[in-house]
C-alpha positions as CSV (number, residue, x, y, z in Angstrom):
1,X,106.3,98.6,72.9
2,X,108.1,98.3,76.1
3,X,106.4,96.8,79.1
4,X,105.9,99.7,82.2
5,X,104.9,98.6,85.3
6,X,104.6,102.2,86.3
7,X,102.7,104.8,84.1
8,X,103.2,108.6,84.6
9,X,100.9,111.2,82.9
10,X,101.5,115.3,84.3
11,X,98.8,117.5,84.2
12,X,98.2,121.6,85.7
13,X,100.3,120.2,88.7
14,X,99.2,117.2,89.4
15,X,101.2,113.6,88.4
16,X,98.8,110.6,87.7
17,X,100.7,107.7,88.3
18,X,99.0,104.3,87.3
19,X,99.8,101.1,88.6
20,X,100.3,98.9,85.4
21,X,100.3,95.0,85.7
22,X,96.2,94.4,85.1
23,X,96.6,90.7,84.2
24,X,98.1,89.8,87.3
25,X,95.9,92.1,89.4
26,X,98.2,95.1,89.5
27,X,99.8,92.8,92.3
28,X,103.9,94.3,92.8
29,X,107.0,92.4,91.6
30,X,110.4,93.4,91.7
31,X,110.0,95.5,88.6
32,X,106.8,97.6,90.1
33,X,108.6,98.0,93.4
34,X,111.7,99.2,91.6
35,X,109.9,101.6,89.1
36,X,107.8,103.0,92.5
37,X,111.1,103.8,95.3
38,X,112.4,105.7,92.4
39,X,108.9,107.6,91.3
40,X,108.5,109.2,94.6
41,X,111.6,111.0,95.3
42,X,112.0,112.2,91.8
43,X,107.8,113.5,92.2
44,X,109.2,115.1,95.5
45,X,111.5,117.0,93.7
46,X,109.6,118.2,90.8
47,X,108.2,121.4,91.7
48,X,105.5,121.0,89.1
49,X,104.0,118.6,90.6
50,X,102.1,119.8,93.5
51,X,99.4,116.2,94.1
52,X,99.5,113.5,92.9
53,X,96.2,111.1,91.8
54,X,97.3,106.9,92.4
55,X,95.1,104.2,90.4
56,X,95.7,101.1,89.0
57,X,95.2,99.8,85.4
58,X,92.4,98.3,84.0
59,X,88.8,97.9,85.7
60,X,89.2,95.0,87.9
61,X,91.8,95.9,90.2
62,X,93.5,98.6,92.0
63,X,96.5,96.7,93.9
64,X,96.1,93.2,95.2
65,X,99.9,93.4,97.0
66,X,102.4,91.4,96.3
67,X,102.2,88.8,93.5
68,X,101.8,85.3,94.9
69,X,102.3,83.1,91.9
70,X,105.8,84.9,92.2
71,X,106.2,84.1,96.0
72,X,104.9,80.1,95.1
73,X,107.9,80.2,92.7
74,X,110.6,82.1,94.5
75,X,109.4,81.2,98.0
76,X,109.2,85.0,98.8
77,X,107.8,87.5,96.6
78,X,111.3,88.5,94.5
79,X,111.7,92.2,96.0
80,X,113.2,93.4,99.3
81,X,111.4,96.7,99.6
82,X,107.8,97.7,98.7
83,X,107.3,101.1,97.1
84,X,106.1,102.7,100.0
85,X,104.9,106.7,99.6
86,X,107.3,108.1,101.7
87,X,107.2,109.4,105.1
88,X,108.8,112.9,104.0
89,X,106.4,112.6,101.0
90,X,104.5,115.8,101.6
91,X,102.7,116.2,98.5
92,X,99.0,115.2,98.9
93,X,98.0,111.7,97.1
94,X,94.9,110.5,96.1
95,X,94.0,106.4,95.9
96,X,91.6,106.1,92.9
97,X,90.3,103.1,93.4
98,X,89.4,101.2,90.6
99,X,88.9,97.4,91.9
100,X,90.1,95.4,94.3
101,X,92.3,96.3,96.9
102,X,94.0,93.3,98.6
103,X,97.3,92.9,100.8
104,X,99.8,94.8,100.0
105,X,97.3,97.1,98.0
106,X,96.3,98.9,101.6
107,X,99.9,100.1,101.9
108,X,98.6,103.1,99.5
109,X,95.5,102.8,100.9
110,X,96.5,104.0,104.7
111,X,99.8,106.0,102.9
112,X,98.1,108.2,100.8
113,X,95.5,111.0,102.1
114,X,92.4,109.9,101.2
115,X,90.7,107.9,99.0
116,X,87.4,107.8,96.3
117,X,86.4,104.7,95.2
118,X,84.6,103.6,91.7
119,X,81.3,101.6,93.0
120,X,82.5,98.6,91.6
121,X,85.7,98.3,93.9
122,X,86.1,96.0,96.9
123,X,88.7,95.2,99.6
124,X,89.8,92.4,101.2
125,X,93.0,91.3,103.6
126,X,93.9,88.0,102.4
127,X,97.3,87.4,104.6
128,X,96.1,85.0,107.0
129,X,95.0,83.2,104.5
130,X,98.2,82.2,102.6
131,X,100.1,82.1,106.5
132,X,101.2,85.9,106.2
133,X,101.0,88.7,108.9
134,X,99.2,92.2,107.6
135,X,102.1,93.7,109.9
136,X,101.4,97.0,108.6
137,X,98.6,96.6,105.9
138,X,95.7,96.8,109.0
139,X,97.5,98.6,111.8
140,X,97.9,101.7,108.8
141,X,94.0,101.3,108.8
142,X,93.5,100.8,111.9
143,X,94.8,104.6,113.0
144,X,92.7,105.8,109.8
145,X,89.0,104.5,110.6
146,X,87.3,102.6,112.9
147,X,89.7,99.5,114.5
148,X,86.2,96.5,114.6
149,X,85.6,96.7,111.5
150,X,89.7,96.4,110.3
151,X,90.4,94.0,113.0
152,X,87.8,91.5,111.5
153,X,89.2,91.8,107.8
154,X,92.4,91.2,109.2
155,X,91.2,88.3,111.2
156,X,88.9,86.5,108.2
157,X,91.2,86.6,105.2
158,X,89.6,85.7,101.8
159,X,86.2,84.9,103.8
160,X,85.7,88.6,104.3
161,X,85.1,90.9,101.3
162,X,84.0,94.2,101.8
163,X,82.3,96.4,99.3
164,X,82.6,100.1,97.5
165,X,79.4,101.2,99.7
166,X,80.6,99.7,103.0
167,X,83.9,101.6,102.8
168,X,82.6,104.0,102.3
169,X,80.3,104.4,105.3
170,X,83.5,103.2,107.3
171,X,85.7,106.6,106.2
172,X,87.5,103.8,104.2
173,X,87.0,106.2,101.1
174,X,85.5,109.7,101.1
175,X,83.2,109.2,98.1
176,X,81.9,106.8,95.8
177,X,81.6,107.5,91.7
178,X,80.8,106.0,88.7
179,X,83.8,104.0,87.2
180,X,84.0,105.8,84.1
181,X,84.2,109.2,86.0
182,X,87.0,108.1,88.9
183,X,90.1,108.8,88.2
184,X,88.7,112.5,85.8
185,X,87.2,113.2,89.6
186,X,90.0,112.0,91.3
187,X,92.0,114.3,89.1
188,X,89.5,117.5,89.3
189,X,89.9,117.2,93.4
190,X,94.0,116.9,92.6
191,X,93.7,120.2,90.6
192,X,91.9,121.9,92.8
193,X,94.2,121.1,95.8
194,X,97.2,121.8,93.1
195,X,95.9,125.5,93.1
196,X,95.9,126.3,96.7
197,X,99.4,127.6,98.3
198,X,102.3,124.7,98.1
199,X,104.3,125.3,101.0
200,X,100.9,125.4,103.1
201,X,99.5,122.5,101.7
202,X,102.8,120.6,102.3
203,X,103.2,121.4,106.0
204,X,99.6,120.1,106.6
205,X,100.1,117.4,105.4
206,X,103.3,116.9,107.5
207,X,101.9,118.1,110.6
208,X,99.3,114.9,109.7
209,X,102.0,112.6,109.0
210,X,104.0,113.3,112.0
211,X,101.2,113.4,114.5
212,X,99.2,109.9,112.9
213,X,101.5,108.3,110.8
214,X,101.9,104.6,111.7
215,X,105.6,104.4,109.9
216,X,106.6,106.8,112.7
217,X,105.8,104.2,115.3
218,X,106.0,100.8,113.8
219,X,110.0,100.0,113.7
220,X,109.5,98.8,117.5
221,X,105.9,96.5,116.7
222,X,108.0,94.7,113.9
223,X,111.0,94.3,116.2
224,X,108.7,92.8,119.2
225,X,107.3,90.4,116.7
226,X,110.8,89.1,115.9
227,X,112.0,89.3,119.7
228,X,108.9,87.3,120.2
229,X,110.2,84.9,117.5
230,X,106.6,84.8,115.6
231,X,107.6,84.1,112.4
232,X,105.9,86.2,109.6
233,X,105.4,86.1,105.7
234,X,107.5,83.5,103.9
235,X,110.1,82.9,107.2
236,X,107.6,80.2,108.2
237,X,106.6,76.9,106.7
238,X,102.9,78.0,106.5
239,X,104.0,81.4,105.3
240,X,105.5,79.0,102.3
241,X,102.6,76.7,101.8
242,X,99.8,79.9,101.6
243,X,101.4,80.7,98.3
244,X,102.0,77.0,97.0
245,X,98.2,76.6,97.7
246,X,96.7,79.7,96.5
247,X,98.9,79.0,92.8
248,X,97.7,75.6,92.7
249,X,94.2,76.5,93.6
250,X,94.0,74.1,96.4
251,X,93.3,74.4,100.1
252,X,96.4,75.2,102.3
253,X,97.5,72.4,105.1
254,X,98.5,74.6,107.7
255,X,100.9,73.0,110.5
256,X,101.2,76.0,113.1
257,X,104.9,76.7,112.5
């Protein structure tokens, strides 16, 4: 059988699209990002799909970001582009969250319009800890639910780990389930939103997205970071050695540049 990163089911209007790389934590490489920049447009344009329901394979993890044993090898992660949801995505998408979320794994998390959660998942923002910046991982979260509570994730790396329940009470997610009944609720709530006018449902959602989407304001942040010459992700030599460390299982020696 040929490998998919990407899975795609349809069903009464609503596109199930499953994140498929469970042995290395559903974490993206070049493949995954590929497969995902040309899933959305080609959703956008199918006029049978009216929602769409997000997960990830497996019970262990929903997304943990980026795959760092690929960054330790590659010094970067192998991929230019992460498969964002679009901006001009208007079609309503639902995280099912199935495990961890990690890193790049909050891209969907603050992308999409809400999320459910199995009560076995948990979340975490790791970047600090292998030298990297959550540029837009936390500031997504940050305009979605209350900034403390993200601001300390962001600020604790691996130290912090935060559980189904917790999000929960946080607006992280909007309910918690049993994991063998996630993503047939997360569907049922897709099918029920499928149902209701399109063309209404669509320009909610972008009168949401244009009046609270961080991708409408974050070009100038990641400039200013770069002005500021603060070197982020693999550009610096501790952005290099967080990977090296975390694939050899060893603790990083950071050197502050």
């Amino acid at each position: 059988m040929v490998y998919q990163p990407v899975l795609l089911e349809k069903k009464d209007g609503v596109a199930l699209v499953t994140l498929n790389r469970p042995d290395a934590g559903n974490a993206s490489d070049a493949e995954m990002a590929r497969e995902l920049i040309a899933l959305w447009p080609t959703l956008k344009a199918d006029e049978d799909v009216r929602a769409v329901v997000l997960t990830g394979a497996g019970t262990r993890h929903f997304c943990t970001g980026a795959d760092m044993k690929l960054a330790s090898d590659k010094g970067d992660t192998g991929f230019d582009a992460w498969g964002d949801i679009p901006e001009d995505f208007f079609k309503p998408v639902i995280c099912a969250v199935n495990g961890v979320v990690a890193g790049g794994g909050w891209h969907f998390m603050w992308q999409a319009d809400f999320a459910i959660a199995s009560e076995s998942a948990t979340f975490l923002e790791p970047h600090v800890s292998v030298g990297w910046v959550p540029l837009r991982e936390m500031l997504g979260m940050a305009l979605r639910v209350p900034q403390g509570p993200i601001r300390r994730m962001a600020y604790m790396g691996t130290a912090e780990r935060m559980d189904a329940k917790r999000a929960y009470e946080l607006g992280i997610v909007t309910e918690v389930v049993p994991a063998d009944e996630l993503v047939d609720h997360a569907m049922e709530l897709a099918t029920i939103i499928a149902k209701q006018a399109p063309l209404a449902v669509q320009a909610t959602k972008e009168t949401f997205q244009r009046a609270f989407d961080l991708r409408y304001a974050w070009r100038p942040l990641y400039d200013h970071m770069h002005e500021k010459r603060i070197q982020v992700d693999w550009e610096s030599e501790d952005g290099k050695e967080g990977p090296r460390a975390f694939a050899e299982k060893r603790a990083p020696v950071w050197k502050g540049r």
